[in-house]
C-alpha positions as CSV (number, residue, x, y, z in Angstrom):
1,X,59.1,79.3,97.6
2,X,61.8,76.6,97.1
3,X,63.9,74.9,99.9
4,X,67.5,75.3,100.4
5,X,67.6,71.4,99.4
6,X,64.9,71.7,96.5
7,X,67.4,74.6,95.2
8,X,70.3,72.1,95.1
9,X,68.3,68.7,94.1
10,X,66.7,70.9,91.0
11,X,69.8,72.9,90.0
12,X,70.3,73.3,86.1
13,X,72.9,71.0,84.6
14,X,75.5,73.7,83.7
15,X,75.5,74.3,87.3
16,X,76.1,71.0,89.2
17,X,80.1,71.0,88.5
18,X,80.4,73.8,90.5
19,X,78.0,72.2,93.3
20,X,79.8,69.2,93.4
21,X,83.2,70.9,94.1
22,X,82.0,73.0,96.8
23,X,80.6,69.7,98.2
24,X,84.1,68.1,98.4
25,X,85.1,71.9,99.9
26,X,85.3,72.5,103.2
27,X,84.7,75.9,104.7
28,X,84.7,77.6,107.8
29,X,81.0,76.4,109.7
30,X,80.7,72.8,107.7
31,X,79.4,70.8,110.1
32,X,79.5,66.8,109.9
33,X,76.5,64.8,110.9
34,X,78.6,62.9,112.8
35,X,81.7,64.4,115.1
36,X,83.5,61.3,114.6
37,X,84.0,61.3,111.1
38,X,87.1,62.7,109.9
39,X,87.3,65.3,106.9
40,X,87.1,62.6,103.9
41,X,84.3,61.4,105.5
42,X,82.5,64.4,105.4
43,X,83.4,65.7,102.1
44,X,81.7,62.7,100.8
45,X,78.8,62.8,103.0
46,X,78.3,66.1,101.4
47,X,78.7,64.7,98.0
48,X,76.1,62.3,98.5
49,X,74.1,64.8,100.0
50,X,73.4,66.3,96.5
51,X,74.4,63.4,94.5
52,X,71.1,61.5,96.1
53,X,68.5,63.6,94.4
54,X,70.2,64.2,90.7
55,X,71.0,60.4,90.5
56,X,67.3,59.9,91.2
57,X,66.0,62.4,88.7
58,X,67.9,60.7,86.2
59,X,66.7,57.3,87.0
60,X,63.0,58.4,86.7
61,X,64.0,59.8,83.1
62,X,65.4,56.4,82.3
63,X,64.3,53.8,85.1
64,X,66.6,50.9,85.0
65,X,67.6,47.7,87.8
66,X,71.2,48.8,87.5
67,X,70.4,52.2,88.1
68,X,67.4,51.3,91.1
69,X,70.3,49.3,92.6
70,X,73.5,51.4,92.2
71,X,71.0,54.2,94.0
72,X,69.9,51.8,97.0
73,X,73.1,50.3,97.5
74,X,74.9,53.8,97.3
75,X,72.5,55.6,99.8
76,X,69.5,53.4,101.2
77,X,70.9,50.1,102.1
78,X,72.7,50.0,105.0
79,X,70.7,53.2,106.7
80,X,68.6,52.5,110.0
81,X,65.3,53.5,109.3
82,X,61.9,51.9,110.2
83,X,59.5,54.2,108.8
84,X,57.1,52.5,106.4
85,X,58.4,54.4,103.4
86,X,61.8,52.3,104.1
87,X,60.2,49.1,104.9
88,X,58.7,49.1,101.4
89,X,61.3,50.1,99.4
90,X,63.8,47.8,101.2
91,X,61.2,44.9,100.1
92,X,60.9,46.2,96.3
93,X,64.6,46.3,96.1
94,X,64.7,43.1,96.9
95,X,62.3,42.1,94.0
96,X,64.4,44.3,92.0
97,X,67.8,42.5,92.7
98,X,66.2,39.1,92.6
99,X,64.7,40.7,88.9
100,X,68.3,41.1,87.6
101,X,69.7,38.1,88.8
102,X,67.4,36.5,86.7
103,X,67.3,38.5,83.9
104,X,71.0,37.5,83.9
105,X,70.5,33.8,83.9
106,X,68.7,34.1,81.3
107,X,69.4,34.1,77.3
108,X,69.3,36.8,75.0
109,X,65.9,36.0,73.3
110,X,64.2,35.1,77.0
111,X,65.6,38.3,78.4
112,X,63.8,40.6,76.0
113,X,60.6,38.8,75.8
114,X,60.1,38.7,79.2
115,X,61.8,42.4,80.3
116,X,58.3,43.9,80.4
117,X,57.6,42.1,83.6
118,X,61.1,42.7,84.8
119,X,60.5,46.7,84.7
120,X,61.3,49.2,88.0
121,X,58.6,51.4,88.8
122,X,60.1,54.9,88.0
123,X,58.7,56.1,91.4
124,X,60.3,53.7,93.8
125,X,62.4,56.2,95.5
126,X,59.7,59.3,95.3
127,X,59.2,58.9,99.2
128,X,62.8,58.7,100.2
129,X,63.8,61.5,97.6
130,X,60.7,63.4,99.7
131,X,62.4,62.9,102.9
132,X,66.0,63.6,101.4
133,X,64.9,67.2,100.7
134,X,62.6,68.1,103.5
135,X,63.5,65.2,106.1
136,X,60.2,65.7,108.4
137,X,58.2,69.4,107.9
138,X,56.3,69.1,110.3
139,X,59.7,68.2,113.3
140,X,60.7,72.1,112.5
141,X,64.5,71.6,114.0
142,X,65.0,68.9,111.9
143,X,63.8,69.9,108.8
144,X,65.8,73.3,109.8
145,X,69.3,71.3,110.3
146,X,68.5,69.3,107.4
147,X,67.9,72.3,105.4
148,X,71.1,74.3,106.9
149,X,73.2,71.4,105.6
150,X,72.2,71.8,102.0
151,X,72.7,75.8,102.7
152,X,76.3,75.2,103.9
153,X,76.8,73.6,100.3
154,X,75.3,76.4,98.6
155,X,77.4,79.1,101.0
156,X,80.5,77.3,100.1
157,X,82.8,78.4,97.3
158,X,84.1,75.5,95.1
159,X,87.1,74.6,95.4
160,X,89.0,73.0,92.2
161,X,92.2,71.1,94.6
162,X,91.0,68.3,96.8
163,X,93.1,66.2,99.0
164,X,94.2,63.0,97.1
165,X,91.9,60.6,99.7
166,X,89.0,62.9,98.6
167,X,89.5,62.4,95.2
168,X,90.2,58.9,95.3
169,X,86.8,58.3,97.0
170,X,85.3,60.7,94.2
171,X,86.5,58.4,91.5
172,X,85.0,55.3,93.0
173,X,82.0,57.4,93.1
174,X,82.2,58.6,89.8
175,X,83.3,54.6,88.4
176,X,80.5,53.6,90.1
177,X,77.7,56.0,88.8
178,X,79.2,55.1,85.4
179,X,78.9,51.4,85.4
180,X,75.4,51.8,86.1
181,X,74.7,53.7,83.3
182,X,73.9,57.2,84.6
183,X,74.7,60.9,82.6
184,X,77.8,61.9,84.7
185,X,77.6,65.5,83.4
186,X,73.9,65.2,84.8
187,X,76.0,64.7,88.1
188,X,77.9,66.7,87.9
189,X,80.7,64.4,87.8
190,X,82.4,65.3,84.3
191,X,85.7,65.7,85.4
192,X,88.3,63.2,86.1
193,X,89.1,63.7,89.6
194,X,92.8,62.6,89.1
Protein backbone atom coordinates (compact mmCIF):
# COMPACT_ATOMS: atom_id res chain seq x y z
CA UNK A 1 0.00 0.00 0.00
CA UNK A 2 1.13 3.57 -0.84
CA UNK A 3 2.22 6.31 1.77
CA UNK A 4 0.43 9.41 2.54
CA UNK A 5 3.64 11.15 0.86
CA UNK A 6 3.91 8.47 -2.12
CA UNK A 7 0.07 9.43 -2.62
CA UNK A 8 1.02 13.14 -3.00
CA UNK A 9 4.61 12.78 -4.82
CA UNK A 10 2.75 10.31 -7.53
CA UNK A 11 -0.52 12.24 -7.94
CA UNK A 12 -1.87 12.40 -11.60
CA UNK A 13 -1.29 15.77 -13.36
CA UNK A 14 -5.00 16.90 -13.55
CA UNK A 15 -4.78 16.71 -9.85
CA UNK A 16 -1.76 18.73 -8.66
CA UNK A 17 -3.58 22.29 -9.04
CA UNK A 18 -5.74 21.39 -6.54
CA UNK A 19 -2.74 20.04 -4.21
CA UNK A 20 -0.90 22.98 -4.63
CA UNK A 21 -3.73 25.28 -3.33
CA UNK A 22 -4.54 23.33 -0.42
CA UNK A 23 -0.71 23.51 0.28
CA UNK A 24 -0.79 27.33 0.36
CA UNK A 25 -4.22 26.69 2.65
CA UNK A 26 -4.18 26.70 6.05
CA UNK A 27 -6.63 24.67 8.12
CA UNK A 28 -7.52 23.95 11.40
CA UNK A 29 -4.45 21.28 12.85
CA UNK A 30 -1.62 22.47 10.12
CA UNK A 31 1.25 22.26 12.07
CA UNK A 32 4.66 24.08 11.10
CA UNK A 33 7.94 22.23 11.46
CA UNK A 34 9.05 24.97 13.18
CA UNK A 35 6.85 27.21 15.87
CA UNK A 36 8.73 30.10 14.92
CA UNK A 37 7.77 30.55 11.52
CA UNK A 38 4.96 32.69 10.81
CA UNK A 39 2.02 31.64 8.36
CA UNK A 40 3.90 32.65 4.98
CA UNK A 41 6.43 30.58 6.07
CA UNK A 42 4.55 27.66 6.45
CA UNK A 43 2.40 27.89 3.51
CA UNK A 44 5.46 27.65 1.58
CA UNK A 45 7.08 24.98 3.58
CA UNK A 46 4.10 23.12 2.50
CA UNK A 47 4.43 23.98 -1.02
CA UNK A 48 7.83 22.73 -1.19
CA UNK A 49 6.74 19.86 0.63
CA UNK A 50 5.04 18.53 -2.57
CA UNK A 51 6.73 20.58 -4.99
CA UNK A 52 10.14 18.54 -4.02
CA UNK A 53 9.08 15.19 -5.43
CA UNK A 54 7.14 16.43 -8.89
CA UNK A 55 10.04 18.74 -9.75
CA UNK A 56 12.21 15.67 -9.34
CA UNK A 57 10.06 13.36 -11.44
CA UNK A 58 10.32 15.75 -14.10
CA UNK A 59 13.90 16.21 -13.98
CA UNK A 60 14.49 12.39 -14.36
CA UNK A 61 12.19 12.57 -17.52
CA UNK A 62 14.33 15.28 -18.91
CA UNK A 63 17.70 15.52 -16.75
CA UNK A 64 19.18 18.85 -17.24
CA UNK A 65 22.15 21.14 -15.00
CA UNK A 66 19.61 23.97 -14.80
CA UNK A 67 17.03 21.77 -13.65
CA UNK A 68 19.71 19.55 -11.06
CA UNK A 69 20.59 23.02 -9.77
CA UNK A 70 17.26 25.03 -9.55
CA UNK A 71 16.23 21.52 -7.49
CA UNK A 72 19.44 21.70 -5.10
CA UNK A 73 19.44 25.19 -4.61
CA UNK A 74 15.60 25.28 -4.07
CA UNK A 75 15.52 22.41 -1.41
CA UNK A 76 19.03 20.73 -0.64
CA UNK A 77 21.48 23.40 -0.30
CA UNK A 78 21.39 25.09 2.66
CA UNK A 79 19.80 22.01 4.74
CA UNK A 80 21.90 20.50 7.71
CA UNK A 81 22.31 17.06 7.04
CA UNK A 82 25.43 14.71 7.38
CA UNK A 83 24.12 11.55 6.23
CA UNK A 84 26.13 10.05 3.38
CA UNK A 85 23.33 10.34 0.93
CA UNK A 86 23.83 14.32 1.46
CA UNK A 87 27.57 14.27 1.46
CA UNK A 88 27.48 12.87 -2.06
CA UNK A 89 25.13 14.75 -3.61
CA UNK A 90 26.44 18.00 -2.15
CA UNK A 91 29.87 16.90 -3.90
CA UNK A 92 28.08 15.97 -7.41
CA UNK A 93 26.31 19.24 -7.37
CA UNK A 94 29.28 20.81 -7.16
CA UNK A 95 30.65 19.00 -10.39
CA UNK A 96 27.37 19.91 -11.76
CA UNK A 97 27.60 23.72 -11.21
CA UNK A 98 31.27 23.77 -12.04
CA UNK A 99 29.77 21.65 -15.39
CA UNK A 100 27.63 24.72 -16.42
CA UNK A 101 29.92 27.34 -15.74
CA UNK A 102 31.92 25.85 -18.17
CA UNK A 103 29.62 24.90 -20.54
CA UNK A 104 28.86 28.62 -20.48
CA UNK A 105 32.37 29.83 -21.21
CA UNK A 106 32.34 27.99 -23.86
CA UNK A 107 31.26 28.51 -27.69
CA UNK A 108 28.43 27.16 -29.51
CA UNK A 109 30.29 24.44 -31.50
CA UNK A 110 32.54 23.35 -28.20
CA UNK A 111 29.45 23.30 -26.08
CA UNK A 112 27.67 20.66 -28.17
CA UNK A 113 30.56 18.53 -28.87
CA UNK A 114 31.61 18.15 -25.68
CA UNK A 115 27.81 18.15 -23.70
CA UNK A 116 28.01 14.36 -23.64
CA UNK A 117 30.56 14.58 -20.87
CA UNK A 118 28.74 17.41 -19.36
CA UNK A 119 25.44 15.22 -18.68
CA UNK A 120 23.55 14.89 -14.90
CA UNK A 121 23.01 11.50 -13.93
CA UNK A 122 19.12 11.34 -14.00
CA UNK A 123 19.35 9.58 -10.45
CA UNK A 124 21.24 12.12 -8.53
CA UNK A 125 18.47 12.95 -6.21
CA UNK A 126 16.90 9.18 -6.02
CA UNK A 127 18.23 9.01 -2.25
CA UNK A 128 17.02 12.38 -1.14
CA UNK A 129 13.56 11.97 -3.06
CA UNK A 130 13.71 8.35 -0.79
CA UNK A 131 14.08 10.18 2.30
CA UNK A 132 11.55 13.12 1.26
CA UNK A 133 8.75 10.54 1.13
CA UNK A 134 9.50 8.10 3.93
CA UNK A 135 12.15 10.27 5.95
CA UNK A 136 13.59 7.10 8.06
CA UNK A 137 11.15 3.77 8.19
CA UNK A 138 12.69 2.21 10.36
CA UNK A 139 12.59 5.68 13.34
CA UNK A 140 8.64 4.95 13.37
CA UNK A 141 7.76 8.58 15.01
CA UNK A 142 9.47 10.16 12.43
CA UNK A 143 8.42 8.58 9.51
CA UNK A 144 4.83 8.88 11.30
CA UNK A 145 5.18 12.90 11.62
CA UNK A 146 6.68 13.03 8.33
CA UNK A 147 3.87 11.12 6.94
CA UNK A 148 1.08 13.19 9.04
CA UNK A 149 2.46 16.30 7.30
CA UNK A 150 1.76 15.17 3.76
CA UNK A 151 -1.72 13.84 5.29
CA UNK A 152 -2.56 17.36 6.57
CA UNK A 153 -2.05 18.50 2.78
CA UNK A 154 -4.25 15.90 1.58
CA UNK A 155 -7.07 16.59 4.58
CA UNK A 156 -6.97 20.17 3.51
CA UNK A 157 -9.47 21.72 1.13
CA UNK A 158 -7.96 24.06 -1.47
CA UNK A 159 -8.39 27.23 -1.12
CA UNK A 160 -8.42 29.55 -4.43
CA UNK A 161 -7.63 33.26 -2.23
CA UNK A 162 -4.24 33.42 -0.62
CA UNK A 163 -2.81 36.34 1.23
CA UNK A 164 -0.86 38.67 -1.14
CA UNK A 165 2.73 37.68 0.73
CA UNK A 166 1.75 34.03 -0.04
CA UNK A 167 1.28 34.66 -3.47
CA UNK A 168 4.05 36.76 -4.01
CA UNK A 169 6.37 34.06 -2.66
CA UNK A 170 4.37 31.59 -5.06
CA UNK A 171 5.36 33.63 -8.09
CA UNK A 172 9.01 33.68 -7.22
CA UNK A 173 8.48 30.03 -6.93
CA UNK A 174 6.73 29.63 -9.98
CA UNK A 175 9.44 32.36 -12.03
CA UNK A 176 11.85 30.33 -10.69
CA UNK A 177 10.75 26.69 -11.70
CA UNK A 178 10.20 28.34 -15.16
CA UNK A 179 13.51 29.70 -15.87
CA UNK A 180 14.88 26.40 -15.37
CA UNK A 181 12.94 24.93 -17.73
CA UNK A 182 10.48 22.71 -15.87
CA UNK A 183 6.51 21.72 -17.06
CA UNK A 184 4.67 24.11 -14.68
CA UNK A 185 1.29 22.34 -15.23
CA UNK A 186 3.48 19.16 -14.18
CA UNK A 187 3.64 21.34 -10.93
CA UNK A 188 1.00 22.23 -10.56
CA UNK A 189 1.79 25.73 -10.87
CA UNK A 190 -0.39 26.84 -14.06
CA UNK A 191 -2.00 29.61 -12.66
CA UNK A 192 -0.79 33.06 -12.31
CA UNK A 193 -0.85 33.58 -8.72
CA UNK A 194 -1.55 37.44 -9.20
Amino acid sequence: MASVAQKIAFAPVETRRALVYAALSRSQGAVAMNMAVDSVQTSIDRLKRVLFPWMVLDFRGEPTKTKALCIFKMFLSDKEDDTAAYAKLSSEMKTVEQNSKLAKSMSWFKRVKTSKSRTVDSNIFDDMFLLHLENDPKDTLRYQMNQELFAQILRTPPTLSQGKDVLAAVRTIRQTCKEAGFDLKNLGLSDSFT
